[in-house]
C-alpha positions as CSV (number, residue, x, y, z in Angstrom):
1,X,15.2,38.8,-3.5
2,X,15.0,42.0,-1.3
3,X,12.0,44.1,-1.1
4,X,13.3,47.1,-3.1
5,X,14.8,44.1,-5.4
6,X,11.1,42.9,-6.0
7,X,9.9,46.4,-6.5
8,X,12.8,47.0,-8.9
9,X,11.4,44.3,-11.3
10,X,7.9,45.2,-11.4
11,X,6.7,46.4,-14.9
12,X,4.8,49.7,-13.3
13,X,7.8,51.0,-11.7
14,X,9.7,50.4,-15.7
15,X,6.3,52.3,-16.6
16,X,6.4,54.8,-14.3
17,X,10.3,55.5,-15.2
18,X,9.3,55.8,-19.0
19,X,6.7,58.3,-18.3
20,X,9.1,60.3,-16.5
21,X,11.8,60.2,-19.2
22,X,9.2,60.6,-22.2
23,X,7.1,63.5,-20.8
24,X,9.8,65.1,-19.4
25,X,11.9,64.7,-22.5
26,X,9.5,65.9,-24.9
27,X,9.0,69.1,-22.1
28,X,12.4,69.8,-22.6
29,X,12.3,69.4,-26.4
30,X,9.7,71.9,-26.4
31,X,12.2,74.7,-24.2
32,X,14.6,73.7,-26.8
33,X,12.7,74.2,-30.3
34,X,12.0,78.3,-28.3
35,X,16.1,78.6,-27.7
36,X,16.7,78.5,-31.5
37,X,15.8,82.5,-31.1
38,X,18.8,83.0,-29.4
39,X,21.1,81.6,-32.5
40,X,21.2,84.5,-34.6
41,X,21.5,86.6,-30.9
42,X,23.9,85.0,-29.1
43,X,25.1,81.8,-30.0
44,X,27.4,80.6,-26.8
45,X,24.4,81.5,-24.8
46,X,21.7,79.6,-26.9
47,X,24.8,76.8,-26.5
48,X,25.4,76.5,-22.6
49,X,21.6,76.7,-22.1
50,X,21.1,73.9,-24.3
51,X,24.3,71.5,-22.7
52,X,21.7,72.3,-19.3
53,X,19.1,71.0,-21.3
54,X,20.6,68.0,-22.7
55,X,22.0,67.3,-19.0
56,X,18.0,67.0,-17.7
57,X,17.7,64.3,-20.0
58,X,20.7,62.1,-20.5
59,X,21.5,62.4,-16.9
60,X,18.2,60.7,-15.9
61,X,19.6,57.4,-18.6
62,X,22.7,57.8,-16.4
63,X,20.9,57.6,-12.9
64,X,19.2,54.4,-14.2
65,X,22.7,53.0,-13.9
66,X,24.6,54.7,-11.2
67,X,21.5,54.7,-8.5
68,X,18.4,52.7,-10.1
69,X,20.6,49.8,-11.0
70,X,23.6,50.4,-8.7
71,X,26.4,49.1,-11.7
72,X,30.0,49.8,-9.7
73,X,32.5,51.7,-12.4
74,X,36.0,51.3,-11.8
75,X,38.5,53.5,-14.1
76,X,41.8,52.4,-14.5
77,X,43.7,54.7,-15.7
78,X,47.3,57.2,-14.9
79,X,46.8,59.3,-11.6
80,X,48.2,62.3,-13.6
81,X,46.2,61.9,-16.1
82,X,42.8,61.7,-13.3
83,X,43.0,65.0,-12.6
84,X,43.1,66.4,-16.0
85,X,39.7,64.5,-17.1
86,X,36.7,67.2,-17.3
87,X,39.3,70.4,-17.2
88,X,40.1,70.1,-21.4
89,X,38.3,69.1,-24.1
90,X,39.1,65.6,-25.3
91,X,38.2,62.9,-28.0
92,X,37.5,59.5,-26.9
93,X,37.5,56.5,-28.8
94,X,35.5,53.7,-27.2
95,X,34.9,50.3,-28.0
96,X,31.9,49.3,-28.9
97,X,31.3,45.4,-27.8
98,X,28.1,45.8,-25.1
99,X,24.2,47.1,-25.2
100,X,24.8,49.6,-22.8
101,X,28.8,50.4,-23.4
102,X,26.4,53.9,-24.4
103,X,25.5,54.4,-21.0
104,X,28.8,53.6,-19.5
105,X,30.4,56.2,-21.7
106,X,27.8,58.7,-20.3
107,X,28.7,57.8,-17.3
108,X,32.3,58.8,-17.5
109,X,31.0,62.2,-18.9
110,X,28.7,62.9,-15.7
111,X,32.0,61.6,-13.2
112,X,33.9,64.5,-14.9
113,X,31.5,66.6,-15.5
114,X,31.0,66.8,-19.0
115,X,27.8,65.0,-19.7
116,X,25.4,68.0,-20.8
117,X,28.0,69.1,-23.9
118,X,29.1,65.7,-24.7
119,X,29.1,65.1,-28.4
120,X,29.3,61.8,-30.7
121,X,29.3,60.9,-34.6
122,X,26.2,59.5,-34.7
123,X,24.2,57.6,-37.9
124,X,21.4,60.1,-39.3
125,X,18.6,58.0,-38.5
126,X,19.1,58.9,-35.6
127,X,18.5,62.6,-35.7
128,X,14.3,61.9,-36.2
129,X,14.4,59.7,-33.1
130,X,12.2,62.3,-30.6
131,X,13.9,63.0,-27.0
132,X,17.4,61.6,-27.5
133,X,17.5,62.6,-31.2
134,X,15.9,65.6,-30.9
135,X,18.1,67.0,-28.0
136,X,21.3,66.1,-29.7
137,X,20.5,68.1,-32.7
138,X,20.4,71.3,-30.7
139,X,23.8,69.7,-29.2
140,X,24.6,70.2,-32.7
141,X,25.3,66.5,-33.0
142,X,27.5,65.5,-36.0
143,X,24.7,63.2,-37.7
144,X,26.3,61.1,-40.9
145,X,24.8,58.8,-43.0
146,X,27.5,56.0,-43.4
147,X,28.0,56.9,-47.2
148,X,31.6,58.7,-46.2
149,X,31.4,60.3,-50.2
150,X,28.3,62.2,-48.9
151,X,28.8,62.4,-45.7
152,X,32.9,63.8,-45.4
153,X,31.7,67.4,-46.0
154,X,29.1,67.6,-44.1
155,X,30.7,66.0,-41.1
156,X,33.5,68.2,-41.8
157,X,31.3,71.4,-41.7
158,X,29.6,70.5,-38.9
159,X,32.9,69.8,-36.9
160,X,34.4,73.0,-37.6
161,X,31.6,74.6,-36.3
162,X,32.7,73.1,-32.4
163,X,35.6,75.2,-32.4
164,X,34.3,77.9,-30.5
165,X,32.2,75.8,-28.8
166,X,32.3,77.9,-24.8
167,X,32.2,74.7,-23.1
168,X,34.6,72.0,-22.6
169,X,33.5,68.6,-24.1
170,X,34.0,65.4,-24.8
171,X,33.7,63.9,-28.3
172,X,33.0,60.5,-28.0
173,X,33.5,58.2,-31.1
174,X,33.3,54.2,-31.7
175,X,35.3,54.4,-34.3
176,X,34.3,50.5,-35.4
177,X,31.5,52.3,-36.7
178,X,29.0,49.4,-35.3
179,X,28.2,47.3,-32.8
180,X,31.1,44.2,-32.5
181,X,29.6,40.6,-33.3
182,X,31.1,37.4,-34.0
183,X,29.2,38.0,-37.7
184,X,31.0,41.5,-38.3
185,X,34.4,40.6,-36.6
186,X,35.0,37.4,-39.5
187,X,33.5,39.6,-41.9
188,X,36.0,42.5,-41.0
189,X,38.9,39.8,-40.0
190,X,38.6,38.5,-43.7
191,X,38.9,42.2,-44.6
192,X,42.1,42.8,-42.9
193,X,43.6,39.8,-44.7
194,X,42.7,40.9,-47.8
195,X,44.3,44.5,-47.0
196,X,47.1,43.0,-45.1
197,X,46.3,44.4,-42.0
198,X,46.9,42.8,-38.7
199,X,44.3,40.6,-37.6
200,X,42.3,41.9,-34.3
201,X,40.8,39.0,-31.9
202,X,38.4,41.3,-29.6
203,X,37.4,44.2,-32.1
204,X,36.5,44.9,-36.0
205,X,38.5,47.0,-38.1
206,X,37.9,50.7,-37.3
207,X,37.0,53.4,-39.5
208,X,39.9,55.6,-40.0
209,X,38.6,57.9,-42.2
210,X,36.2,59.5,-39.5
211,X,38.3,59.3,-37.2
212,X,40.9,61.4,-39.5
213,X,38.6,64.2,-40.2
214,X,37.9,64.1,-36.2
215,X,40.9,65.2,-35.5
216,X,42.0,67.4,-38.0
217,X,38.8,69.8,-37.2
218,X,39.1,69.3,-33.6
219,X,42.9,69.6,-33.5
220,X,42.9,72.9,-32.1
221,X,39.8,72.7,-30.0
222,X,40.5,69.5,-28.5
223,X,43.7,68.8,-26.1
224,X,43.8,65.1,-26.0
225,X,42.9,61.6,-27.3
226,X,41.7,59.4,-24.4
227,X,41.2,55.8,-25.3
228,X,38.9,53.7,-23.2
229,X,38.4,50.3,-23.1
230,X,35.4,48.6,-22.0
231,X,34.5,45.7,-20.1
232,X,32.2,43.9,-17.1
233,X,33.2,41.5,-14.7
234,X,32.5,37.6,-14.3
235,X,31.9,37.3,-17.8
236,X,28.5,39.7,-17.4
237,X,26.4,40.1,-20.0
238,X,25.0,44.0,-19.2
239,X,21.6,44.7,-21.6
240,X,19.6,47.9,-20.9
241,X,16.4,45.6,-19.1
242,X,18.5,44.4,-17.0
243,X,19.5,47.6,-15.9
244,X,15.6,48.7,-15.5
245,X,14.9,45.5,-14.0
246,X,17.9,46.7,-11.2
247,X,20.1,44.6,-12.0
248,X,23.9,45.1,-10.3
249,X,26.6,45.3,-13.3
250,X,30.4,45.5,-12.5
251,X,32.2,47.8,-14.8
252,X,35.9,48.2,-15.5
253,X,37.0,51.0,-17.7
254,X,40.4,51.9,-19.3
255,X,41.7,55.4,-20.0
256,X,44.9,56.3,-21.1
257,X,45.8,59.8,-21.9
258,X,47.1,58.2,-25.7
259,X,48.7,61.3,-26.8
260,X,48.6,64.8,-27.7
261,X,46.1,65.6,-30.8
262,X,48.6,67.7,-31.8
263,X,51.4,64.8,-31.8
264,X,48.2,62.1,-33.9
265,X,49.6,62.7,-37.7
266,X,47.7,64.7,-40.0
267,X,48.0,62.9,-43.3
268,X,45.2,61.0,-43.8
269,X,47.1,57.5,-44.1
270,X,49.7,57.8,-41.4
271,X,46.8,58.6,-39.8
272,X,45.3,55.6,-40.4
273,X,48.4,53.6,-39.8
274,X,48.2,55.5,-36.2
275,X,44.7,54.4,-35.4
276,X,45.4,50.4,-36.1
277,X,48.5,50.5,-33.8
278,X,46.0,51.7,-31.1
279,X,43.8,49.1,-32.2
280,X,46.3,46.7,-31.8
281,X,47.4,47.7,-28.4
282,X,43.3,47.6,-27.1
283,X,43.4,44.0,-28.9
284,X,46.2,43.4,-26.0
285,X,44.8,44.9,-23.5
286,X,41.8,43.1,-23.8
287,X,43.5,40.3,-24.0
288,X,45.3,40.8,-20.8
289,X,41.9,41.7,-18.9
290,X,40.7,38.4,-20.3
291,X,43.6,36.4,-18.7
292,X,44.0,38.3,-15.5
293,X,40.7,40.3,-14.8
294,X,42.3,43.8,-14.6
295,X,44.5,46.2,-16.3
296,X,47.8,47.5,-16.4
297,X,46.9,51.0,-14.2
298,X,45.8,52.3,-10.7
299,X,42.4,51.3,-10.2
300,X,39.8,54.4,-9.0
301,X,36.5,55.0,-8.2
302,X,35.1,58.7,-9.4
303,X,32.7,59.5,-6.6
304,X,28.8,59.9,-7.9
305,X,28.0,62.9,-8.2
306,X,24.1,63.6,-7.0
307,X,22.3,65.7,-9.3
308,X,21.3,63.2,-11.8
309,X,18.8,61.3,-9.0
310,X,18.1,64.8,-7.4
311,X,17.6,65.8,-11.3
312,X,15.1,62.7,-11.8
313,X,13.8,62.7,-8.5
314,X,12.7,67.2,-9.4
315,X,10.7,65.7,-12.9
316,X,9.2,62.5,-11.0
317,X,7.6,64.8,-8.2
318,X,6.8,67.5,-11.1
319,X,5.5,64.5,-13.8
320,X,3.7,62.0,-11.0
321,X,1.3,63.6,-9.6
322,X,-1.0,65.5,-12.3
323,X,-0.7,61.7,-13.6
324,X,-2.6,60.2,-10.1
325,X,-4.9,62.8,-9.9
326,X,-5.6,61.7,-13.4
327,X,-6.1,58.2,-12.9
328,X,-8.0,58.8,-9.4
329,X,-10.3,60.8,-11.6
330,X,-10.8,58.4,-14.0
331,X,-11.5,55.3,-11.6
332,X,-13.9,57.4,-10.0
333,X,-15.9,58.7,-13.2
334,X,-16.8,54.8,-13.6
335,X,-17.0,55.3,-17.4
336,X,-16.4,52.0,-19.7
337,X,-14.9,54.2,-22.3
338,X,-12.6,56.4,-20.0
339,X,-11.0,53.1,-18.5
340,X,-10.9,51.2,-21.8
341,X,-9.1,54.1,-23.2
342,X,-6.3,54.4,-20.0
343,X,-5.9,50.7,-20.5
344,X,-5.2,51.2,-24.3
345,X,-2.7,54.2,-23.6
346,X,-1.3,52.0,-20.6
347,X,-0.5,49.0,-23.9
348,X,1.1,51.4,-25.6
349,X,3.1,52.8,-23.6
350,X,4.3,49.1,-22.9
351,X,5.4,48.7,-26.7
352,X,7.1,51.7,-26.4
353,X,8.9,51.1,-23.7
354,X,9.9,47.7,-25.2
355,X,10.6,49.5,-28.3
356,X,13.0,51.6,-26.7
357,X,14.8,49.0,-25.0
358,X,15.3,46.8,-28.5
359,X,16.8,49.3,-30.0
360,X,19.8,48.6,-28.1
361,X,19.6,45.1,-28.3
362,X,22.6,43.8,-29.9
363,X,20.4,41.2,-31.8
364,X,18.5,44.1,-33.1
365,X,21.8,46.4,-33.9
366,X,23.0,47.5,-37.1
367,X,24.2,45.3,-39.7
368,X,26.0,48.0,-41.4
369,X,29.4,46.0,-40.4
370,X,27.8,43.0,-42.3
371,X,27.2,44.7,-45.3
372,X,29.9,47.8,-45.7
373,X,32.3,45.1,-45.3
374,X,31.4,42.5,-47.4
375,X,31.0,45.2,-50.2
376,X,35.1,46.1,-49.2
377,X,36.0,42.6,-49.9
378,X,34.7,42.8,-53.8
């Protein structure tokens, strides 16, 4: 191992990242709460300050991977279709199979330059989570709380509400609804033979019904439906400590331009009947990048684009050094109590980083695919 490799590893540079992200995230947080003045004043304004915002702190997730971590991401996808990425409003339906398939879908965004106004359909819980949670609510987030009877007008409200949105966006959705495991996919498999439906070797069922209402409030906002398929090299098994420990992933994503939204059927079932297809045809792709190690389109790389590290690199020399002088302070007082209490925030801060990191541990995921679907089959 390299040097920079070793230093890469070391818990007090992971520390040092957190504090970064935390302090500067709750900074922003703070701006945010102060823009809700601008609502009743002028809305699109209070919006694009707020897709700036949000960019300061996803974009510093997304330089973990592009420069921290290195991870190459390859996009295979139409030439045509290339150019059009970050020039129209889009949903994009993802699949959802890694612990950091998240961070790769960010990481298209900030290629195309849509990262700051990206939105998702996201599970409520999420909403109280400070930094990430915090800043997607004044993304105006579409939070649901997996109970679709509750949740459709609400979601639906809350979509309707993007349509003058002054920005172009992406809206990313996993419409599997949760995190695949070889638990949830028999559970869902025994599902789709008891609906009928064809069997899917490499995904779970997805959730038409969100997907539906999607679409129908977006139709005229959004131009297209990209579907992207996920997956990493050599049989890699990408988690997000590997990532902070530096660790170099290979990524290979699929787009295709699917269609039109306003060609995706507006009934609700042939809607449905729509979204399986495409299920069925990213079972075979999949399948395909299984046997061969590639997909059926023109491989390219988007260049990096460098203002997520010079964006980290502005709150790292901004964060660090109030935070030395502090510590040098503190050695030199020579007080018991001072240092006990900086090694106390210093343990801490270690279960929160580890914290952080297990909530996208697929071990520690959601088993809202267990359940939900096992309630289905009654």
């Amino acid at each position: 191992m390299d040097i920079v490799g070793f230093l890469k590893s070391q818990f007090i540079c992971h520390l040092l990242i957190c504090y970064i992200f935390i302090v500067s995230g709750l900074i922003i947080n703070f701006i945010q709460l102060f823009t809700l003045i601008l609502w009743p004043i002028n809305k699109q304004l209070f919006r694009r300050i707020n897709c700036r915002l949000a960019y300061c702190i996803s974009s510093q997730m997304v330089m973990l991977l592009e420069w921290w971590s290195g991870t190459d991401c390859t996009l295979y996808t139409d030439p045509e279709s290339y150019h059009k990425y970050g020039k129209e409003s889009a949903i994009v339906i993802l699949n959802h199979n890694f612990e950091i398939d998240f961070l790769c879908g960010w990481n298209f965004c900030e290629r195309f330059g849509v990262l700051g106004s990206s939105k998702v359909l996201a599970k409520k819980e999420l909403s109280y989570m400070p930094i990430i949670g915090w800043m997607w609510y004044f993304l105006e987030i579409v939070f649901c709380k997996r109970k679709w009877e509750e949740d459709r007008k609400t979601v639906m409200q809350k979509l309707l509400n993007l349509r003058d949105y002054p920005e172009n966006f992406w809206f990313l959705i996993h419409c599997e609804g949760t995190r695949f495991t070889e638990q949830k996919h028999q559970i869902s498999m025994q599902v789709a033979e008891a609906k009928g439906l064809p069997k899917l070797k490499y995904h779970l069922l997805p959730r038409t019904k969100g997907f539906a209402v999607t679409v129908q409030c977006l139709r005229n906002v959004v131009s297209a439906v990209y579907d992207s398929t996920l997956n990493f090299r050599n049989n890699e098994n990408p988690t997000l400590l590997g990532v902070l420990n530096g660790k170099k992933y290979h990524a290979d994503l699929y787009v295709r331009q699917v269609i039109h939204t306003s060609e995706v059927p507006e009934d609700e079932q042939e809607c449905s009947n729509w979204l399986h297809k495409l299920y069925q045809e990213k079972d075979a792709f999949q399948e395909e990048y299984y046997r061969t190690g590639t997909y059926p389109a023109v491989p390219i790389v988007p260049p990096r684009r460098p203002w997520t590290l010079l964006n980290w690199l502005f709150w790292a020399l901004l964060l660090l050094y109030p935070l030395f002088k502090l510590l040098i302070n503190m050695i030199s007082s020579g007080s018991s109590l001072t240092l006990a209490s900086f090694a106390f925030v210093i343990v801490m801060a270690s279960v929160g980083v580890r914290w952080m990191i297990g909530v996208t541990e697929i071990n520690k995921g959601s088993t809202y695919g267990n359940h939900d679907n096992k309630r289905k089959q009654k």
